[in-house]
C-alpha positions, 0 to 999 in steps of 0.5 A: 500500500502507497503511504504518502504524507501531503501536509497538514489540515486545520479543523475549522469552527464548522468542522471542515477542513482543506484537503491539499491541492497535491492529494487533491491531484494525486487522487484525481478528488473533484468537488462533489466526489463522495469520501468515506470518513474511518476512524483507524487504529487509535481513536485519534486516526481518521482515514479519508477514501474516496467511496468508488475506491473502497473496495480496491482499498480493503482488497489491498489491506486483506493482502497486507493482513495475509502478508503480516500473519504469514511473517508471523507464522514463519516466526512462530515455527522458527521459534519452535525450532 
């Protein structure tokens, strides 16, 4: 999964906030386009994802859970050893 870090948003009094010109870009977002707010790990983590991508996104996330618990077991029985 691409992580990128596209720079800081400010809450404002109405509860919006400004998504930055370059994630804006790099995610092709129009005005108008719907995003699905997550809350991610700990309570203080939220998640932005355009809703025509959520199934590409859980798809990419099941890949990495599958990656992360086959590097667990090879731990596991490496210990056993």
């Amino acid at each position: 999964m691409n992580r990128k870090i596209y720079g800081m948003a400010t809450l404002s009094e109405r509860g919006q906030i400004v998504i930055p010109q370059e994630a804006r870009e790099d995610l092709d977002l129009k005005p108008g386009d719907k995003l699905i707010v997550m809350c991610v790990g700990p309570k203080n983590a939220l998640m932005l994802v355009k809703s025509d991508s959520l199934l590409e996104l859980f798809s990419e996330l099941t890949k990495e859970l599958s990656e992360l618990e086959k590097f667990i077991s090879n731990i596991k029985e490496a210990e056993k050893e």
